[in-house]
DRENDO-1510 file (C-alpha; in Angstrom, 1 decimal, always signed):
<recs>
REC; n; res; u; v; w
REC; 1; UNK; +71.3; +141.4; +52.0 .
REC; 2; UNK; +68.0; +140.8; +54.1 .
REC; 3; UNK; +69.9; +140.3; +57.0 .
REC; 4; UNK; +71.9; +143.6; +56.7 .
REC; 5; UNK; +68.6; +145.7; +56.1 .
REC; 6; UNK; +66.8; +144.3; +59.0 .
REC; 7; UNK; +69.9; +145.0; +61.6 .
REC; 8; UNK; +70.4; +148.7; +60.6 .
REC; 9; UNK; +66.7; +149.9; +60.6 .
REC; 10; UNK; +66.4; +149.8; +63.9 .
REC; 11; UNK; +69.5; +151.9; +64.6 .
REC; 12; UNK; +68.5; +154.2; +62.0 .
REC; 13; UNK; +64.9; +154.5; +63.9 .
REC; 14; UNK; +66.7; +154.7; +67.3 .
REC; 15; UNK; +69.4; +157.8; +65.9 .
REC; 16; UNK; +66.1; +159.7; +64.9 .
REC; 17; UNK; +64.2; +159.3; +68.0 .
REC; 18; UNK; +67.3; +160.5; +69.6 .
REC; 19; UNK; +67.6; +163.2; +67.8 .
REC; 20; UNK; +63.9; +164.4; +68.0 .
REC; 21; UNK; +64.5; +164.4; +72.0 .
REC; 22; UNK; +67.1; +166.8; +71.5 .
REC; 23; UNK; +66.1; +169.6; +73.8 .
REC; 24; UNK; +66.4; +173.6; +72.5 .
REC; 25; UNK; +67.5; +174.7; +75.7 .
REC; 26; UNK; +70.7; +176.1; +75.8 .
REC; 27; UNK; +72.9; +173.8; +78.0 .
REC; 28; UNK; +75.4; +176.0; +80.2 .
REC; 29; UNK; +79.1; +174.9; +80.6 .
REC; 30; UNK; +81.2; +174.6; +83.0 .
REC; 31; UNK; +84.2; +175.6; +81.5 .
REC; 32; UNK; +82.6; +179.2; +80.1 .
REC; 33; UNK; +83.0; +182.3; +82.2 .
REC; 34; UNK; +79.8; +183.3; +82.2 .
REC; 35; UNK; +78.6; +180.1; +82.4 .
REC; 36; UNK; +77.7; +178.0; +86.2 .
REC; 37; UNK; +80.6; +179.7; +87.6 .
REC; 38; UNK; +79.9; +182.5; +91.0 .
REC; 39; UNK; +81.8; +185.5; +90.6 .
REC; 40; UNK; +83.6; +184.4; +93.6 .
REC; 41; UNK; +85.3; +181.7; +91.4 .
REC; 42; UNK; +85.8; +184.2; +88.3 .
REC; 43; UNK; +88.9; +184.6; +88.2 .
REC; 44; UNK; +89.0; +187.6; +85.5 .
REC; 45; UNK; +86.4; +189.1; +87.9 .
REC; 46; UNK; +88.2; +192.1; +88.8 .
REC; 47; UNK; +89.0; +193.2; +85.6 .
REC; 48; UNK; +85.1; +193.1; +85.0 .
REC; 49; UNK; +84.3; +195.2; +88.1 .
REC; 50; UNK; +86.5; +197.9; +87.1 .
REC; 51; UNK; +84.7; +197.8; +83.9 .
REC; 52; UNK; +81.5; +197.9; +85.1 .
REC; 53; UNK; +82.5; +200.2; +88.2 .
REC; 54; UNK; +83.5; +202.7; +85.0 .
REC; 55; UNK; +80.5; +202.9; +82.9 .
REC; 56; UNK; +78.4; +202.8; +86.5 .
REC; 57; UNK; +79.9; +206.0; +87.2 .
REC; 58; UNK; +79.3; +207.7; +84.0 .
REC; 59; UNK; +75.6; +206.7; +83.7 .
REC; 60; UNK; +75.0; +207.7; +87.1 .
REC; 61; UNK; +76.6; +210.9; +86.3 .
REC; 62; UNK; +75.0; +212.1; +83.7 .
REC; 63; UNK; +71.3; +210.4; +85.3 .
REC; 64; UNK; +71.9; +213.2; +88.2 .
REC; 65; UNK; +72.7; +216.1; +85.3 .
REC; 66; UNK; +69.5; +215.0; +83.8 .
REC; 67; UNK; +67.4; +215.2; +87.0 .
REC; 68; UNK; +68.8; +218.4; +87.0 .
REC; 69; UNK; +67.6; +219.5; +84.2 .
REC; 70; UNK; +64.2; +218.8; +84.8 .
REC; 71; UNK; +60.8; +217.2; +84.2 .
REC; 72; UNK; +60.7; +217.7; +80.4 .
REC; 73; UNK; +64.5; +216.8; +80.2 .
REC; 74; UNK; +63.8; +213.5; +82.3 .
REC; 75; UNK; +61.0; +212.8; +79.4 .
REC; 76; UNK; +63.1; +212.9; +76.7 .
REC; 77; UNK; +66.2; +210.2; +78.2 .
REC; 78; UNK; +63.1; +208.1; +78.9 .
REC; 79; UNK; +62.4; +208.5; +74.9 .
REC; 80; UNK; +65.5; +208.2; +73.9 .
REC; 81; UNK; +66.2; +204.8; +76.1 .
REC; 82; UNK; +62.9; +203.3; +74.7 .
REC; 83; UNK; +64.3; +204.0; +71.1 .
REC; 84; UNK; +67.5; +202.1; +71.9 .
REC; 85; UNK; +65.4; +199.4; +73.7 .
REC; 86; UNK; +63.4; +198.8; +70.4 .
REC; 87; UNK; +66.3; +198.8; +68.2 .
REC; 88; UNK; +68.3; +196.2; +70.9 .
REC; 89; UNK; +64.5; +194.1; +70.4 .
REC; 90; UNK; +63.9; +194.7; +66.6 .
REC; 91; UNK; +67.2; +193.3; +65.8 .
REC; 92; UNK; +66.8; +190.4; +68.4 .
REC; 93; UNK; +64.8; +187.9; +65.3 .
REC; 94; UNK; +66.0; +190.1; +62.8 .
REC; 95; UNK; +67.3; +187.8; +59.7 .
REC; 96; UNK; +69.5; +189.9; +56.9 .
REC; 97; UNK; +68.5; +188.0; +54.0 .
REC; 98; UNK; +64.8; +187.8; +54.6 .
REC; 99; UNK; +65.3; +191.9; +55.0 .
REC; 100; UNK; +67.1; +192.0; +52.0 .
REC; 101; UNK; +63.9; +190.7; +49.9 .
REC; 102; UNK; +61.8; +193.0; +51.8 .
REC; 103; UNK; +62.6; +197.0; +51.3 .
REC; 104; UNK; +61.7; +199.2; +53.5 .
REC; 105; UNK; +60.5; +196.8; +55.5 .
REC; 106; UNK; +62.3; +198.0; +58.9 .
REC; 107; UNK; +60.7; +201.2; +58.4 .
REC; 108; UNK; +57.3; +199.6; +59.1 .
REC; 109; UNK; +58.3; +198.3; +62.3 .
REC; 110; UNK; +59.4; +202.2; +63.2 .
REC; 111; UNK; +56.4; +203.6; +62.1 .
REC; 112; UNK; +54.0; +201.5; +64.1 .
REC; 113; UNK; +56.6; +202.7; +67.0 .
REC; 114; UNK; +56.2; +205.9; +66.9 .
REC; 115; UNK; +52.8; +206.0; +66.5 .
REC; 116; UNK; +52.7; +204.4; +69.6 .
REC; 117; UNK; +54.5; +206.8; +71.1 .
REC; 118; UNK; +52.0; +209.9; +70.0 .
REC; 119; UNK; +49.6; +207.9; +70.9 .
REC; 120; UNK; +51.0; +207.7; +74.3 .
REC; 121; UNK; +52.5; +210.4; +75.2 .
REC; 122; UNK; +49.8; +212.6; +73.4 .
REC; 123; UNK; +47.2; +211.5; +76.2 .
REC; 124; UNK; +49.8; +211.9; +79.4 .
REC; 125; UNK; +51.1; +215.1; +78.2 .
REC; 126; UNK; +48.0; +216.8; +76.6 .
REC; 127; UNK; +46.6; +218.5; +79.8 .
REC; 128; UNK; +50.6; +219.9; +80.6 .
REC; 129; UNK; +50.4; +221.2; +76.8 .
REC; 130; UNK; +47.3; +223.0; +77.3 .
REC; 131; UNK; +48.2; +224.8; +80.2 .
REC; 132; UNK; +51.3; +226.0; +79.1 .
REC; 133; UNK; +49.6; +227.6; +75.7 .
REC; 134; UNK; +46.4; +228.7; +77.7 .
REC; 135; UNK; +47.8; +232.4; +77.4 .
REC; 136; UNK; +47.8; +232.3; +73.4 .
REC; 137; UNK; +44.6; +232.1; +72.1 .
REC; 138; UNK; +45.7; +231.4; +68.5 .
REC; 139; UNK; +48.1; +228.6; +69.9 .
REC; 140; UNK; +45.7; +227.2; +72.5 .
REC; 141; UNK; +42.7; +226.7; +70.1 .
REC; 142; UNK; +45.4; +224.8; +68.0 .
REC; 143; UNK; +46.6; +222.4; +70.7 .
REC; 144; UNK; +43.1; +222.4; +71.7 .
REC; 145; UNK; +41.7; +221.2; +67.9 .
REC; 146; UNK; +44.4; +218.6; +68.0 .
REC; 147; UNK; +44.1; +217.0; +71.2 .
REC; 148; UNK; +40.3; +216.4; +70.5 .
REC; 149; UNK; +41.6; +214.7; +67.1 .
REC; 150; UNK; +44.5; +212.9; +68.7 .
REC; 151; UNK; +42.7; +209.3; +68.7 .
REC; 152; UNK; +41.6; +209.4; +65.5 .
REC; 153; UNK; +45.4; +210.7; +64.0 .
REC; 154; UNK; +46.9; +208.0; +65.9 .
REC; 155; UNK; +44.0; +205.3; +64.7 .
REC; 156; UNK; +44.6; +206.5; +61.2 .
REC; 157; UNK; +49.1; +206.4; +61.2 .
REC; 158; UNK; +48.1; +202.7; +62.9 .
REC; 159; UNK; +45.6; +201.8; +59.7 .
REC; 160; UNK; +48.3; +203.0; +57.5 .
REC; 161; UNK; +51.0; +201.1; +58.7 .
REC; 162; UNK; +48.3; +198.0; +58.7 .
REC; 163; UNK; +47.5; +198.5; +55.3 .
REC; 164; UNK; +51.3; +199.2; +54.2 .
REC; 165; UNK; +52.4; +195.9; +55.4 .
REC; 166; UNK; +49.3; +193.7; +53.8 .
REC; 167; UNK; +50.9; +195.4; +50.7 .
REC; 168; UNK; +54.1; +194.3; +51.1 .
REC; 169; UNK; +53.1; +190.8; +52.1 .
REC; 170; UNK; +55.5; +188.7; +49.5 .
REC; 171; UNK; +54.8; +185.1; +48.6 .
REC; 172; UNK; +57.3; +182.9; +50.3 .
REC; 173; UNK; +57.8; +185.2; +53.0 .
REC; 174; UNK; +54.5; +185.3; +55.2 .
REC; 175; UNK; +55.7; +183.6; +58.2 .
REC; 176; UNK; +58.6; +185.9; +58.2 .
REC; 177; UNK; +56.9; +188.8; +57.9 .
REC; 178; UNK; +53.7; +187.8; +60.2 .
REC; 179; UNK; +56.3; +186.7; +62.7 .
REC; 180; UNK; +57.6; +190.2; +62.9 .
REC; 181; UNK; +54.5; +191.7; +62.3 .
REC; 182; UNK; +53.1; +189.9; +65.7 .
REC; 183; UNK; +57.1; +190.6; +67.5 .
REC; 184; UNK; +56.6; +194.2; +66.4 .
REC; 185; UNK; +53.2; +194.7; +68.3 .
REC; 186; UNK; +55.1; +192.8; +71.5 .
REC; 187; UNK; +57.8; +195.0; +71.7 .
REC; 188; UNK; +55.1; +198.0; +71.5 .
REC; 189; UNK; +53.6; +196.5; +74.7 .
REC; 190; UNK; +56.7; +195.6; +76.7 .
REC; 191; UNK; +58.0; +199.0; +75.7 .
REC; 192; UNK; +55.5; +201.4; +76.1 .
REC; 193; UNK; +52.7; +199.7; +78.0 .
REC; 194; UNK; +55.3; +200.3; +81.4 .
REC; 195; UNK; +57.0; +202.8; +80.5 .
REC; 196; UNK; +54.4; +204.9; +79.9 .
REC; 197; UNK; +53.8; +204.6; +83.4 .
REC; 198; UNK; +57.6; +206.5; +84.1 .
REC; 199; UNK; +56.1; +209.8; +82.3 .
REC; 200; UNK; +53.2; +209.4; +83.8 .
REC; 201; UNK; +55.3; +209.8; +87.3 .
REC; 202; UNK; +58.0; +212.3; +86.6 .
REC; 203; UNK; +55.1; +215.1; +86.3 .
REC; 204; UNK; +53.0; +213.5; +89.4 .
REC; 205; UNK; +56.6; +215.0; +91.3 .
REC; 206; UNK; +60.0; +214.0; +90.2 .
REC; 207; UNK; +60.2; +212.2; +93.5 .
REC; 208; UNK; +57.9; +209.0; +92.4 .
REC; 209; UNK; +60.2; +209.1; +89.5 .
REC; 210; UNK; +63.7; +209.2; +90.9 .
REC; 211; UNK; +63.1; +207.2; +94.2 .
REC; 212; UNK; +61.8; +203.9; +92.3 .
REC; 213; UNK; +64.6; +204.0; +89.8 .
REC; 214; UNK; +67.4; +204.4; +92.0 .
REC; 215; UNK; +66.2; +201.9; +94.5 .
REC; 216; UNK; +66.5; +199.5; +91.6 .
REC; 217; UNK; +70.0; +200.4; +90.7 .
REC; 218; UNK; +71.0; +200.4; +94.6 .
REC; 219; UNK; +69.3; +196.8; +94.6 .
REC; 220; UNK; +71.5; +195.9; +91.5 .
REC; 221; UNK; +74.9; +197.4; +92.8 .
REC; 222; UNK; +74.4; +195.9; +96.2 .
REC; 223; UNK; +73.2; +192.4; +94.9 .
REC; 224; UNK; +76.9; +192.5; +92.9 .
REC; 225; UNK; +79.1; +193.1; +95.6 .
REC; 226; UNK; +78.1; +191.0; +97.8 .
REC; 227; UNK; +77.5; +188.5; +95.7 .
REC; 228; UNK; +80.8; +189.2; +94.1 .
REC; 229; UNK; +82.4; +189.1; +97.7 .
REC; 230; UNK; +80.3; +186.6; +99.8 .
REC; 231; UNK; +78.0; +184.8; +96.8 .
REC; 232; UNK; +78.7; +180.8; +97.5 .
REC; 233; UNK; +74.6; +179.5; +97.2 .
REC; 234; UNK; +73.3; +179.4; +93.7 .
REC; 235; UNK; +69.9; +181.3; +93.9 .
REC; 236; UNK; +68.1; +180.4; +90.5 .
REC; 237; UNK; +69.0; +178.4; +87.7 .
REC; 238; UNK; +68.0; +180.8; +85.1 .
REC; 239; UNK; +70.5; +183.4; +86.3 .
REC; 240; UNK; +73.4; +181.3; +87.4 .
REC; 241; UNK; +76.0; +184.2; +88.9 .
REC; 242; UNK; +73.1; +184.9; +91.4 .
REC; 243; UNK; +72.6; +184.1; +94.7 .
REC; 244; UNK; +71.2; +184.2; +97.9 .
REC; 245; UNK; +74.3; +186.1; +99.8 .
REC; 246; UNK; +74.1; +188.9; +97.0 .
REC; 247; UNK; +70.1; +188.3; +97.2 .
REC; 248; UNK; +69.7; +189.2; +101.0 .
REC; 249; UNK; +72.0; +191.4; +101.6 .
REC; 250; UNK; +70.8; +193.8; +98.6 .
REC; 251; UNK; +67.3; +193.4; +100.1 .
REC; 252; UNK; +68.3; +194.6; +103.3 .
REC; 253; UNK; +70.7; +197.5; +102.1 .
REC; 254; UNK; +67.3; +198.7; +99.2 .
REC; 255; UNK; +64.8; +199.0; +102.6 .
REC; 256; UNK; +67.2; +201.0; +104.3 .
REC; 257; UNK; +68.0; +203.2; +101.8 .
REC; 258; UNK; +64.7; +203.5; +100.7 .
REC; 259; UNK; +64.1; +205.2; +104.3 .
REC; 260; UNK; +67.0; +207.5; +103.6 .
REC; 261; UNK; +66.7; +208.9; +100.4 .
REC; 262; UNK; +63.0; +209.1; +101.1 .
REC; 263; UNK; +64.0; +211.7; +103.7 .
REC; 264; UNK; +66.7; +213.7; +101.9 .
REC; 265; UNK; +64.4; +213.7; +98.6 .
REC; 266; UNK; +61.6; +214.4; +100.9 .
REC; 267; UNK; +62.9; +218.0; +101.3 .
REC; 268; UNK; +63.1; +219.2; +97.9 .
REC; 269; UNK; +60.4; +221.1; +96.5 .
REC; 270; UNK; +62.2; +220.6; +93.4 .
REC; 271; UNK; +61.8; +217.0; +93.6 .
REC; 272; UNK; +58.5; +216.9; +95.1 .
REC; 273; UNK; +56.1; +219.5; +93.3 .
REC; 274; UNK; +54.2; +218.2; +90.4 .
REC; 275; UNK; +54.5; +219.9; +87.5 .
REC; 276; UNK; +51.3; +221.1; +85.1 .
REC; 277; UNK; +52.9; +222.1; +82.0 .
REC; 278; UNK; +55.7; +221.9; +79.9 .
REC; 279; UNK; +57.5; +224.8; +81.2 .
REC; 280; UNK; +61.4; +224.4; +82.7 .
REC; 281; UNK; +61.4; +226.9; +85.4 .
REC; 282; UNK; +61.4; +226.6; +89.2 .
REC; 283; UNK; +58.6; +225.1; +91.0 .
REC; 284; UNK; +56.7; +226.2; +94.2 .
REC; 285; UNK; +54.3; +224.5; +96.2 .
REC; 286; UNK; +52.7; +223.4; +99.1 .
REC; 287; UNK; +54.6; +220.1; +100.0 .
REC; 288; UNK; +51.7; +218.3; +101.4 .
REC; 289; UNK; +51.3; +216.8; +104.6 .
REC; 290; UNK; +53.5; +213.4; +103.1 .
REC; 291; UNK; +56.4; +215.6; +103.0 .
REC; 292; UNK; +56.0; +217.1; +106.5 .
REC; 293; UNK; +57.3; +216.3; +108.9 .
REC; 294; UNK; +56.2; +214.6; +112.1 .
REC; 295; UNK; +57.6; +213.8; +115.5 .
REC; 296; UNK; +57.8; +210.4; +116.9 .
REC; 297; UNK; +58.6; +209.7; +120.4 .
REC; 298; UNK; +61.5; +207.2; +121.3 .
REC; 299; UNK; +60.9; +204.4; +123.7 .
REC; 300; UNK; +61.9; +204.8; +127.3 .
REC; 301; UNK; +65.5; +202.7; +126.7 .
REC; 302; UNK; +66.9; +204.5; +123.8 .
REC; 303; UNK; +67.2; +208.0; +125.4 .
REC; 304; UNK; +69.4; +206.5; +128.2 .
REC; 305; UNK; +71.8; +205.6; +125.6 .
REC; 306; UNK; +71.4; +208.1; +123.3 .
REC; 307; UNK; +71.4; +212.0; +123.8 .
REC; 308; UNK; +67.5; +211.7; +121.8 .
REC; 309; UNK; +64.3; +211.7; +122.9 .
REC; 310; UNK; +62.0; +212.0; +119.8 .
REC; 311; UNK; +62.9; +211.9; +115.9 .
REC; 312; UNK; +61.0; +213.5; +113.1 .
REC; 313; UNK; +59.8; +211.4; +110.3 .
REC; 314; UNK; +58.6; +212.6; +107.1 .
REC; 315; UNK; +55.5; +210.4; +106.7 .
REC; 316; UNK; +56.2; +209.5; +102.8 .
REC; 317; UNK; +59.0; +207.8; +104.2 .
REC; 318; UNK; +56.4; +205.0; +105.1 .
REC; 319; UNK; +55.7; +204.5; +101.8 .
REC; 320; UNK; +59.3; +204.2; +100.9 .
REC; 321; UNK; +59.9; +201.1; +102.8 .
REC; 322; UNK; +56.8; +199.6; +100.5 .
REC; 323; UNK; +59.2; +200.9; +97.3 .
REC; 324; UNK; +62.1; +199.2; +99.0 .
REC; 325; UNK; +60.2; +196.5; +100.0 .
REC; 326; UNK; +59.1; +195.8; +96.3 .
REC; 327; UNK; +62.2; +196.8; +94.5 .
REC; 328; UNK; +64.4; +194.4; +96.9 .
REC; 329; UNK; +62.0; +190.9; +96.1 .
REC; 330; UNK; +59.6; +191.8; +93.6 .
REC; 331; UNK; +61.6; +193.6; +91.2 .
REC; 332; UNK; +64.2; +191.6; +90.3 .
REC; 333; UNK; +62.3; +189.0; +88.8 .
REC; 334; UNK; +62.5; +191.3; +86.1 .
REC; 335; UNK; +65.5; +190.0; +85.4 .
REC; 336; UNK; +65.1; +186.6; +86.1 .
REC; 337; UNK; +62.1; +187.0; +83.1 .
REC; 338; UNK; +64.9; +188.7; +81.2 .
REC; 339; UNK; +67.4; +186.2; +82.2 .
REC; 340; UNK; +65.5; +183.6; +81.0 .
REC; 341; UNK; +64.5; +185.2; +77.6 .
REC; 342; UNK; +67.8; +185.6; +76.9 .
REC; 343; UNK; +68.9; +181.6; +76.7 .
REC; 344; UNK; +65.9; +180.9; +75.3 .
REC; 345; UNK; +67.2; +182.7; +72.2 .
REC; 346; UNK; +70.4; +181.5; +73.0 .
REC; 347; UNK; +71.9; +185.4; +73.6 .
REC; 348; UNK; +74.2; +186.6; +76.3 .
REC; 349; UNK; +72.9; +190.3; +76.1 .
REC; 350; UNK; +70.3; +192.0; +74.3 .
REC; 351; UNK; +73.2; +194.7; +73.0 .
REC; 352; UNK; +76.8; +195.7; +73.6 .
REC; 353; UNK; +76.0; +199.9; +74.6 .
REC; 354; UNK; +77.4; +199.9; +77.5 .
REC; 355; UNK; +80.3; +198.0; +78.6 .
REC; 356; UNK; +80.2; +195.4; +81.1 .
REC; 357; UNK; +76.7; +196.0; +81.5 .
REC; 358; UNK; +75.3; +194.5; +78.1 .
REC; 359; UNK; +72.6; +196.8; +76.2 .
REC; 360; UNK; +69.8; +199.1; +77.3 .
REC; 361; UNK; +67.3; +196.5; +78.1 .
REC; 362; UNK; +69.8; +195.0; +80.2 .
REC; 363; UNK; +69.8; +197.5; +82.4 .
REC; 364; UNK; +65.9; +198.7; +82.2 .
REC; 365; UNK; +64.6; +195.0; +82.6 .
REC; 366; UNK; +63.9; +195.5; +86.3 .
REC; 367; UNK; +63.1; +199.2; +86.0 .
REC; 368; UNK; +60.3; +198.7; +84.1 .
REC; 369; UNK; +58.4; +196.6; +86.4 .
REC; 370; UNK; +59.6; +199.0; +89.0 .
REC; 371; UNK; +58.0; +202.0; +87.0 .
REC; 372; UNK; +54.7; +200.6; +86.9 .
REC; 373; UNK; +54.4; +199.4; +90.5 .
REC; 374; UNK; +55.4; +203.1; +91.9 .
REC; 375; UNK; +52.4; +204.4; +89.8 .
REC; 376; UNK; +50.0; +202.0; +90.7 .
REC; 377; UNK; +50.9; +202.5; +94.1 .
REC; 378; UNK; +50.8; +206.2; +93.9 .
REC; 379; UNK; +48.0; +206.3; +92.5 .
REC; 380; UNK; +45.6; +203.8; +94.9 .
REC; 381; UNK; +47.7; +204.7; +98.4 .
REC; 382; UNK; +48.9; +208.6; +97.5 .
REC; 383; UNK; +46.5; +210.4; +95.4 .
REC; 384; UNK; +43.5; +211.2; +97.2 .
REC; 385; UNK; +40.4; +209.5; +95.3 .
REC; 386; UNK; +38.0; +212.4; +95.7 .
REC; 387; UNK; +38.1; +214.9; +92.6 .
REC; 388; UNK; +40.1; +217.9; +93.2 .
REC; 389; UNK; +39.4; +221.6; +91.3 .
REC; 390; UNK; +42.6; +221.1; +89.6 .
REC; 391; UNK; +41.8; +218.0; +88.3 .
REC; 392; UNK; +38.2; +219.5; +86.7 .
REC; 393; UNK; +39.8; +222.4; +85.3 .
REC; 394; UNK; +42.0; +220.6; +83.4 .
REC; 395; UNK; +39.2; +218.6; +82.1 .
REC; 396; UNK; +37.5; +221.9; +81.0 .
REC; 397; UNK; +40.3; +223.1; +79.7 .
REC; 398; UNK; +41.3; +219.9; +77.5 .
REC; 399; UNK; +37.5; +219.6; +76.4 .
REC; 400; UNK; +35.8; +223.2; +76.1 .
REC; 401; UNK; +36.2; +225.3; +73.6 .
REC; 402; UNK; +36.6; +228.6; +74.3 .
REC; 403; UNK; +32.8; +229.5; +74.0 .
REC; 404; UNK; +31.9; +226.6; +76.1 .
REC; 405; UNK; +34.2; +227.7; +78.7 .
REC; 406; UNK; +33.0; +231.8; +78.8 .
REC; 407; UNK; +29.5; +230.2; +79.1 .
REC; 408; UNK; +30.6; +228.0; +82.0 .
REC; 409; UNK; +32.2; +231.0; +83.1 .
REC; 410; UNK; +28.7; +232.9; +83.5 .
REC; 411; UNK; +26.8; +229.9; +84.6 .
REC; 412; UNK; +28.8; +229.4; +87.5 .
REC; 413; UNK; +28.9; +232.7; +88.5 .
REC; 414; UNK; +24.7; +233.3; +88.7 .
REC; 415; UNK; +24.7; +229.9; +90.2 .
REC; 416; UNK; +27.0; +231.6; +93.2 .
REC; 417; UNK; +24.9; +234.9; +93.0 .
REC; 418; UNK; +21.7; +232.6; +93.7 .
REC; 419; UNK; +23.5; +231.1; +96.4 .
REC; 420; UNK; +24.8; +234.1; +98.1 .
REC; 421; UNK; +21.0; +235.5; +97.6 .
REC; 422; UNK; +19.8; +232.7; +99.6 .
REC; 423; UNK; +22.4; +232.5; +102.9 .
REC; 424; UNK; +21.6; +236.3; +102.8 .
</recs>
């Protein structure tokens, strides 16, 4: 019996130290379609183009009705997309029977989400919203009393919701509930912390806006095809249907078009005005001298084999290549992030909206980074840094009352007369 005891302990030992060295990492196979396997080797990958080719088509559709549309229509798909994001993310470590002992529970999680987004849309689109009530005074004190208040609303929904879930904390159930509680407050920073930054560009000019998001899906419709016809080297292990054919040649075809669109988009006041209120109608303005354009002579050679001697360029169309240039290498690490996220919680898509493509984060992983990149470079190479006399007014208008503002009124005007007094 001794004997017996001492030769299966250490076998015992051995099967649990194996077992602890189990890695979580979710091992791909072979044998899986969406596994290791190029889509040069899919064999069902037809049938998945056409798929995807389909519900391309309609989402591009309707993305051009939108742009129609306008500014303020532009906003709201970008709300509506973040709702469908959070939902796809709120039921990503969502467990049914830990829900079920919590009521109400979910609406938490909405609440602190929409307080976000007052919070953050309040502050991007408070100076539009004053100058499109400006000619009712009733109405315009009203936005005015409530976009001085706006913090302290959006600190007090916040302190609600804090306070509403230390009520509902249940024994047995912290670590559930902190765990969401912490995965809530992520998704409010992945979510609205860049795309905050798209709003924030569709009023600087609907250009900033479009050009960004469509060199990102150019990037990811080129990267298919030719990796779907020409993909043979694996690029990175975290998305394995990648690779360097569908890689480069995306790259290249994103910085060309990136030059092209920049000059067809270039050339519509439509597209290129910024827009300082809330209104829908039809914008005028003085282009700028980014959307002029400029002529540049040829070198010597090319007019002997072509009938041109100069071309004009649209000097914005400089900055496109930097868009390009970004949304071809920088960009799709996006979705290598996402990629990667995804097998960590052992998922193939965040959602099943849109078929062949997966859910809406699938599709707005790489956008988002895009987003914030095309402000931040509007902003430090496009913007001039110096204050402008839009940019006070709106200031005065957002925190003057109406008093304030008479009495600047009359200030300004003796400080002229004074100045007038003295050049005469």
């Amino acid at each position: 019996m001794q004997k017996d005891t001492s030769t299966t302990a250490p076998s015992t030992t051995s099967g649990r130290i194996r077992h602890r060295k189990r890695s979580n990492e979710v091992i791909p196979e072979v044998s899986k379609a969406n596994g290791t396997q190029l889509l040069v080797n899919d064999k069902s990958k037809y049938k998945s183009m056409l798929i995807r080719a389909y519900s391309s088509i309609w989402m591009i559709g309707g993305f051009i009705l939108v742009i129609y549309m306008g500014h303020l229509y532009i906003t709201a798909m970008v709300v509506v997309i973040q709702i469908f994001m959070a939902k796809e993310l709120f039921n990503l470590l969502r467990k049914s029977h830990e829900d079920r002992q919590l009521p109400g529970f979910r609406l938490l999680n909405w609440h602190f989400f929409f307080t976000a987004m007052l919070f953050v849309y309040g502050r991007i689109l408070s100076p539009r919203l004053v100058n499109t009530v400006t000619s009712d005074m009733v109405l315009y004190r009203l936005v005015s009393s409530l976009i001085k208040y706006h913090t302290v609303i959006c600190y007090s929904l916040y302190i609600a919701g804090f306070m509403w879930f230390i009520l509902t904390l249940k024994k047995k159930m912290y670590k559930y509930q902190f765990g969401q509680y912490a995965w809530t407050h992520m998704i409010l920073i992945v979510v609205f912390g860049q795309s905050s930054f798209t709003v924030a560009s569709i009023f600087e000019g609907i250009f900033w806006f479009l050009l960004p998001a469509t060199l990102i899906v150019i990037n990811d419709i080129a990267a298919y095809i030719f990796g779907f016809f020409f993909g043979r080297t694996p690029l990175i292990k975290l998305s394995p249907k990648k690779t360097w054919e569908g890689f480069i040649g995306a790259s290249v075809t994103t910085i060309i078009s990136a030059f092209v669109l920049a000059d067809i988009m270039g050339h519509s006041k439509w597209l290129t005005c910024p827009r300082k209120d809330l209104s829908t109608g039809w914008l005028h303005c003085d282009p700028g001298p980014l959307f002029k354009p400029e002529p540049y002579s040829l070198p010597g050679w090319i007019p002997y084999w072509f009938p041109w001697k100069e071309i004009s360029i649209l000097p914005v169309q400089w900055h496109a290549l930097c868009l390009g240039l970004f949304a071809s290498i920088i960009a799709p690490f996006g979705g290598f992030f996402a990629s990667g996220f995804k097998r960590a919680f052992k998922i193939k898509d965040f959602g099943d909206s849109i078929p062949g493509h997966g859910g809406i984060t699938d599709r707005m992983d790489c956008q988002m980074v895009m987003a914030v990149f095309a402000y931040i470079y509007h902003q430090s190479f496009v913007v001039p840094q110096s204050l402008s006399v839009e940019m006070i007014l709106d200031q005065i208008l957002i925190n003057l009352t109406f008093d304030e503002q008479e009495a600047l009124y009359w200030r300004l005007g003796e400080i002229l007369q004074q100045g007038i007094q003295r050049t005469s």
